[in-house]
Each structure stands twice: as C-alpha cells, then as structure tokens.
C-alpha positions in Angstrom: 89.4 101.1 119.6 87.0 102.8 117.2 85.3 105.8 118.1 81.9 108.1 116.0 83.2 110.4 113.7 80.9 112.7 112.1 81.3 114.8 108.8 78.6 117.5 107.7 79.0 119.6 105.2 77.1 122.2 102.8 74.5 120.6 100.3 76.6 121.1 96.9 80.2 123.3 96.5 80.3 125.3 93.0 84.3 126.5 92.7 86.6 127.5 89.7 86.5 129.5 86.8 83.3 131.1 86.4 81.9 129.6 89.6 79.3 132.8 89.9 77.7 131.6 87.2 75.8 129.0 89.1 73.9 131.5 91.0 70.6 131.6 89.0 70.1 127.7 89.1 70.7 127.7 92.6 68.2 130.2 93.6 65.6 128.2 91.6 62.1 128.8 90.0 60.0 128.9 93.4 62.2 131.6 95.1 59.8 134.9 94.8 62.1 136.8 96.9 66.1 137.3 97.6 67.8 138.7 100.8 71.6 139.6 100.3 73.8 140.5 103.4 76.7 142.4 102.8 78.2 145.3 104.5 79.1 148.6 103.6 83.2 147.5 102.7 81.9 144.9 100.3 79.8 147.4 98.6 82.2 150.0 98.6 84.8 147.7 97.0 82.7 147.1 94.3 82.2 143.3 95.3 78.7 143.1 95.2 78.3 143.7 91.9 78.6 140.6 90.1 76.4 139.2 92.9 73.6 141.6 92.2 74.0 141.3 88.2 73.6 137.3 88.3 70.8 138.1 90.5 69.3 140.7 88.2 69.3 138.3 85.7 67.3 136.6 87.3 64.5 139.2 87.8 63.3 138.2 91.2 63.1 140.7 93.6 65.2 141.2 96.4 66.4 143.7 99.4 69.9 144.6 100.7 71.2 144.0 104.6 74.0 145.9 104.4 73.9 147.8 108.1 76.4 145.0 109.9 79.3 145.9 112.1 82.1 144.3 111.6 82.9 142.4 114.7 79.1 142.5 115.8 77.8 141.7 119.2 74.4 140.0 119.4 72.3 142.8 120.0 73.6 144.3 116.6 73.2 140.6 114.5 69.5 141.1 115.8 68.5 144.2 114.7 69.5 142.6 111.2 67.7 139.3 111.6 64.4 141.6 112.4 64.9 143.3 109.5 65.0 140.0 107.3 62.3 139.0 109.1 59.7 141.7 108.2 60.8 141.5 104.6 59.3 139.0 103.5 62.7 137.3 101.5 62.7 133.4 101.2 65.8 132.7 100.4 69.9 134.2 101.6 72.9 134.9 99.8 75.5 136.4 101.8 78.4 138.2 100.4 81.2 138.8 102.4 83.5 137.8 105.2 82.9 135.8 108.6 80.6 138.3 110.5 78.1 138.7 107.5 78.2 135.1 106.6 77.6 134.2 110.2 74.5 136.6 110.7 73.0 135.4 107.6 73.3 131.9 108.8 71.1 133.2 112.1 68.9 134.9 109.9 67.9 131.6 108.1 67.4 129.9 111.0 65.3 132.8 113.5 62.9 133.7 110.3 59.6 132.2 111.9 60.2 132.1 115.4 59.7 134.4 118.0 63.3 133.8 120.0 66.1 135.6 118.8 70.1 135.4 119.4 70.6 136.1 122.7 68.3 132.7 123.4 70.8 130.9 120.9 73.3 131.6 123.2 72.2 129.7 125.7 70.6 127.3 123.7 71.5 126.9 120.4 70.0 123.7 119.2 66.8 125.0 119.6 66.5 126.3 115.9 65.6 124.9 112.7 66.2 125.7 109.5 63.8 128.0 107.7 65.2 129.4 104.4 67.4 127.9 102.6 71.7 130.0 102.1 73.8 130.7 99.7 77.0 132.0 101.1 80.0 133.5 98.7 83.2 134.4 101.0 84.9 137.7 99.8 88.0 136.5 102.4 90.3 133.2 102.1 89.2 133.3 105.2 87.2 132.3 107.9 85.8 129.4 106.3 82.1 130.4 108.0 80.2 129.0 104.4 81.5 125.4 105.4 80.4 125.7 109.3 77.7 125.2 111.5 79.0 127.8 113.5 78.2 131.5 114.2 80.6 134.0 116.8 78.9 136.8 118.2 80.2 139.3 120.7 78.6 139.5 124.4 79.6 142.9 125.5 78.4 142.0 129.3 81.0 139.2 129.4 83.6 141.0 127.1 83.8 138.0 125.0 83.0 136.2 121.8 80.9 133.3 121.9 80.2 130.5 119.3 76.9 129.6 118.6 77.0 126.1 117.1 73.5 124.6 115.6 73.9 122.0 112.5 71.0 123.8 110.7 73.2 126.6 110.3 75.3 124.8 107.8 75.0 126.4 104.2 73.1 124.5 101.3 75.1 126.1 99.1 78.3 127.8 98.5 79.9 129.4 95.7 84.0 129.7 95.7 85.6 132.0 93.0 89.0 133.7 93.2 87.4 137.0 91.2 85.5 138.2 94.8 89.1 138.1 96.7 91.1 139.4 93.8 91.1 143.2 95.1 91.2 142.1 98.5 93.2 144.6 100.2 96.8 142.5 101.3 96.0 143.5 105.3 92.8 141.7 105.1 94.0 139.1 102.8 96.8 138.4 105.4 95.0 139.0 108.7 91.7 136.4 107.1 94.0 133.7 105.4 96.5 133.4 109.0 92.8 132.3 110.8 92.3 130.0 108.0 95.8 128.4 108.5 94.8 128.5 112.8 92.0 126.6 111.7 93.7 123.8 110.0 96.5 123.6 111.8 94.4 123.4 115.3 91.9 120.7 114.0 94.8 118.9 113.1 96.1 118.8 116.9 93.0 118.6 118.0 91.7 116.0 121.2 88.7 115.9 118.4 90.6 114.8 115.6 89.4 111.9 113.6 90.2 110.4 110.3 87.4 112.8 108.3 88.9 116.1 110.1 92.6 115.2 109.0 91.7 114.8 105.2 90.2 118.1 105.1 93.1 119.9 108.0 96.3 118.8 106.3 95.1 119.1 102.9 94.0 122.6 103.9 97.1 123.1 106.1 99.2 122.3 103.1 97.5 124.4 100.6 97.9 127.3 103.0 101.0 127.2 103.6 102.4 127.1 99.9 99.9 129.7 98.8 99.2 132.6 101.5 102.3 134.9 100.9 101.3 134.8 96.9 98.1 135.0 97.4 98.0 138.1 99.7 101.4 139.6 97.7 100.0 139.5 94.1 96.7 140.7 93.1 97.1 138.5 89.8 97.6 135.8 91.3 94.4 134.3 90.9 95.4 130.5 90.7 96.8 130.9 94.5 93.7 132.7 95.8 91.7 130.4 94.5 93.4 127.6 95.9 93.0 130.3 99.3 89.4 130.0 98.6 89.3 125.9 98.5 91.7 125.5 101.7 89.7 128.0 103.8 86.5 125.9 103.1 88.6 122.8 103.5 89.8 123.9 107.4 86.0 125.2 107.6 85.0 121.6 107.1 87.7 120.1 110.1 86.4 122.5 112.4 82.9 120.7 111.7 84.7 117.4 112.3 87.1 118.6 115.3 87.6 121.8 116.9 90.1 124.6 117.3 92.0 124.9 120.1 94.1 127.3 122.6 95.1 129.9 120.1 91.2 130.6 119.3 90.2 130.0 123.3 93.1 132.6 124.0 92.1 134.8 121.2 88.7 135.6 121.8 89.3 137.9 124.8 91.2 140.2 122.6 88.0 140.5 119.9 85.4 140.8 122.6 87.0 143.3 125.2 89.8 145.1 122.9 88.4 144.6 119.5 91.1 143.0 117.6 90.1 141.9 114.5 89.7 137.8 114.5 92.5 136.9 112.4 94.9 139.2 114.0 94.8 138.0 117.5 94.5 134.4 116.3 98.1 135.4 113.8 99.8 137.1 117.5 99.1 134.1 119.6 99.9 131.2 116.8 103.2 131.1 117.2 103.6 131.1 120.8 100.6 128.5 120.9 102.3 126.4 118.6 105.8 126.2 120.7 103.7 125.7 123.6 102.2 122.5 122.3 105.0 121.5 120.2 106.7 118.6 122.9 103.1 117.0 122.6 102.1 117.5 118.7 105.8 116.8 117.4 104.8 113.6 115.4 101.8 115.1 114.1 104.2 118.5 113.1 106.7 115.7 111.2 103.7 114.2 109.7 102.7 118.1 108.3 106.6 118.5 107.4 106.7 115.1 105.0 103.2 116.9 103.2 105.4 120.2 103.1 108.8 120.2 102.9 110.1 116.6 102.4 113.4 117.5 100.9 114.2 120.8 103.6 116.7 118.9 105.5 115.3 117.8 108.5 115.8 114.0 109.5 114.2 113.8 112.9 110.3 114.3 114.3 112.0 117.2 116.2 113.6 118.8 113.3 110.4 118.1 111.0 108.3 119.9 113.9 110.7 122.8 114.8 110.3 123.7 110.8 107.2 123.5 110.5 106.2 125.9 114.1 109.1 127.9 112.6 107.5 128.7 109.2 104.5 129.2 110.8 106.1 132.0 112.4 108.0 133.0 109.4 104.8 133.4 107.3 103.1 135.7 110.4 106.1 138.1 109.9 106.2 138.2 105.8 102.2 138.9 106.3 103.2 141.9 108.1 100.9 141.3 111.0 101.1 142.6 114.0 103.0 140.2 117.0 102.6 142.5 120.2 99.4 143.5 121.9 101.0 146.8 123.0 100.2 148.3 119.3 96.7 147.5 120.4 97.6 149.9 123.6 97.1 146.5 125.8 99.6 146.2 128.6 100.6 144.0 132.1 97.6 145.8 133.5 95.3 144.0 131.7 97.0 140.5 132.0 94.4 139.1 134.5 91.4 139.9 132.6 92.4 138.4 129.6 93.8 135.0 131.6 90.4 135.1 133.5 88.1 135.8 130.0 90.6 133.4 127.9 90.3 130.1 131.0 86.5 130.5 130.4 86.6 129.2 127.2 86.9 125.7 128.1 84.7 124.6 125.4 87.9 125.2 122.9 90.7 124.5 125.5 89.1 120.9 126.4 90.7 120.2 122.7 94.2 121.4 122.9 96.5 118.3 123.6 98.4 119.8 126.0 96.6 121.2 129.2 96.2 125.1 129.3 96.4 126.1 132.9 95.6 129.3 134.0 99.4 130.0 134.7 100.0 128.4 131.1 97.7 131.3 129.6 99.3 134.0 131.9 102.7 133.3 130.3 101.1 132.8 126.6 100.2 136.5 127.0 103.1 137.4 128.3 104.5 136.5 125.5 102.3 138.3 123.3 102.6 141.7 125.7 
C-alpha cells in the first residue's frame, strides 16, 4: 500500500569548479546588508577569505558573527541570534561546519520576533522565515545546508536536542572542494564518519521511502569509496568534492527519513561529556550496525551490489557482514577513537547515558530493530 513521501530541499545547489563564484548573483541587487557566521577556526584557517573577497566584490556592507562555540548550547546560539538581530543584516551566509550553519539557520528564522531558542525547543514550528541563507560547509560533513534541522545543547537535561522547522531549510548553498582542502585529516575524518551515519541510518530507517533511498545509497556509496582519500590527501580535490556532494546528499535523506539509534545513542555523549558529534556517532556505528544487522541484512546486500559487486560474497548474509565490516574497517583507518574510556567515561556513568540515550525516542522510533533500555546498556558496554 502506498504511503506520503515528502522531499524538501534548498531553493538552487551551485557545486564544482569554481562554485564560489556564484556568490554575488545570489546575494542579489536588493540586499543592502550581509551577515556572515563563522567562528574563530574558520577564520584562523584562512577559510573565510574567499568568502569575504566574493563579498567584497560586491561592495555591500556587512558584519562578522564569529563568537560561536563549537558544540553550543542554546543559551550561547542566542546571544548570537541577538546580535544579528540588532544589526540590521538582511540577508546570511554562513561559513563553516554544523554548529555555525545550524545557528545561522535560527538566526534567519528569530530575526523579527520576540521568542527566541529556548521557545523553539518546545515548539519549533512556530517560526517563519525572515531572511533569506546562504550556507557554504567547510566540513564533508554534517550535511546541515541541505536540512531543516538545527541541534542545540540543553545543559539542564545534559543533552542535544534537534530543533526541526521546514523554514530552516537553506535557499541556497554553495559546495566547493577548495573550503575543505586544508581541512585538518581529524576533522575531515571525525565530520565525513557522521556523514556516512547519516546515509547509512536513513537508509534503514522505519522512515524510509523511495525519495530518501536515492539520495542515502547514492550518498552511502559515494562515502564509502571516497572518505579515506579524501581525509588522507590534501590534493585530492576530486574526492572531497565528491565528500562535499554525498554529505548534502545524506543531508537531503535525513529530510526524507530519519537517523536512527547510533544518533539517539550518541547525543548523550555530546551533551553531558562533550564529544564532538562525529566522534561519538564513528564509536557507536559499528556496534549499532551489528546490532541491527539480522533485521537490515537485505537492505546491507542491497548496499554491497552498489559497492562491492565483485568482493566475493554470494549470500544476503555475506553481502551484509561486508558491508557492517567495512564500516568498521573505515572507522579504524580514520583513526578515530572506538572507546569512551579516552574520553575518561567509565561503568559509573553507564546509567546516565542509558537513561539520557532511551529519551530520545524521537530517533529510536526509526531504528528497525527495537532499542530497549537493556539493548542500549549493552551498546555502551560495548563502547566502554
């Protein structure tokens, strides 16, 4: 039986060679002017500058947000959106990764009204677009240009919660391999793992649907036979750039689907121990993955024929033990860590995360096998 399926996605996608060069038609004649958030790593890098010349060129004004922590709580996105909002800017372009993306897209949307993020949180439909975004991702990456999402920390609950409003989605976006090609490998690595967590979860999702699995497997695909170039070789500009396009790609399933238990299970280690994002979602892949193997093994064979068709294996199980297997296999090349105890987290703390991890149901709904609170204790374990 059919069901709705439901694809949104930024107003146009400029990508390639060059792609920058778009910036001054896109920022059009009627913009007087221009806020750009960043952070203090992008500027340090030297990232911005490209950015800031195509906006020079330009000659509109404009005003830097650059004071953004990098896993920020909501308290801390605020203080930025106040800023933008006594200054006057009407239109965004953010440059950077998932936090400063995501804060711009609450800036554009909190400009005129008197409510801020904390109200978002509990109602996050209540928004509207004001000014109009332009987001360029300096990671391969969290794929936060193509989503209507934006994750904020809650420091009373220890946790990192989604706000999800379809006005948040960019108009446009700008992909080009030259703001990731200093991108130092950690990052690279730690950014491009979430991006493969993306596609890989909306691809077992309880929301797929026929628009999320064009944009997962293609994605999940591209991932995997370009991560360990990309983040290994800081020439190898044809991979990141195909980094860039698959990161947008899983960005666009998760519009369409969902993640699923290795995000639920991860956000407890960002909001009470600070892990980066990418890092706790790259410790608990693996052991997610195994977990929901025996119910995603067709789906896994279905990956393996896009991936590997001539490895070897003949059978689903085969095709889907390779495929969790090089999962795995690209986790450990990527250096990244795989035990919570270099994050000094130990048993002690094995209740708290299974009680902050079960209270993300709005991610475990979608996992296609149920994640019971015993399940998540052991998935720790593993992880301890």
């Amino acid at each position: 039986m059919l069901t709705q399926y439901t694809l949104k996605m930024p107003h146009a996608v400029y990508s390639g060679e060059n792609a920058l060069n778009h910036m001054a038609a896109l920022i059009g004649a009627d913009t007087k002017k221009i806020a750009v958030f960043t952070d203090k790593g992008i500027i340090g890098a030297g990232l911005l500058r490209l950015p800031l010349e195509k906006i020079e060129e330009t000659g509109r004004e404009y005003v830097i947000f650059d004071e953004l922590a990098a896993e920020p709580t909501y308290g801390q996105v605020q203080e930025v959106v106040d800023g933008f909002k006594k200054s006057g800017a009407d239109f965004i372009i953010a440059v950077g990764g998932g936090s400063v993306m995501d804060t711009a897209k609450l800036a554009s949307v909190l400009a005129t009204d008197e409510y801020g993020v904390k109200e978002l949180l509990d109602n996050p439909g209540m928004a509207g677009k004001c000014v109009k975004t332009l987001m360029i991702p300096t990671t391969a990456g969290t794929g936060a240009e193509a989503t209507p999402n934006a994750i904020v920390a809650v420091p009373e609950k220890e946790l990192k919660v989604g706000i999800v409003n379809d006005n948040m989605i960019a108009d446009y976006v700008i992909l080009d391999a030259v703001m990731i090609k200093e991108l130092p490998r950690k990052i690279a690595a730690s950014t491009g793992v979430d991006a493969l967590c993306h596609a890989v979860e909306c691809f077992t999702s309880n929301k797929k649907n026929p628009f999320s699995d064009i944009f997962a497997l293609q994605a999940f695909e591209m991932i995997m036979k370009n991560i360990e170039k990309a983040c290994d070789d800081p020439e190898a500009l044809e991979e990141k750039n195909n980094m860039l396009i698959a990161s947008f790609y899983a960005g666009v399933a998760i519009t369409a689907s969902g993640t699923t238990a290795v995000h639920a299970l991860s956000y407890p280690l960002g909001g009470k121990y600070h892990i980066p994002h990418g890092v706790s979602n790259a410790i608990l892949l693996a052991p997610v993955m195994k977990f929901n193997e025996p119910v995603c093994r067709e789906l896994f064979a279905e990956a393996y024929d896009r991936l590997a068709p001539d490895a070897g294996a003949k059978t689903a199980g085969e095709k889907s033990a390779w495929v969790v297997n090089r999962m795995n296999e690209i986790v450990e090349h990527l250096n990244i860590p795989k035990s919570l105890k270099e994050f000094g987290i130990g048993d002690e703390d094995l209740d708290t995360l299974v009680l902050a991890g079960m209270d993300v149901q709005r991610l475990l709904v979608n996992n296609m096998r149920t994640v019971t609170a015993e399940d998540a204790r052991k998935l720790y374990l593993e992880i301890m």
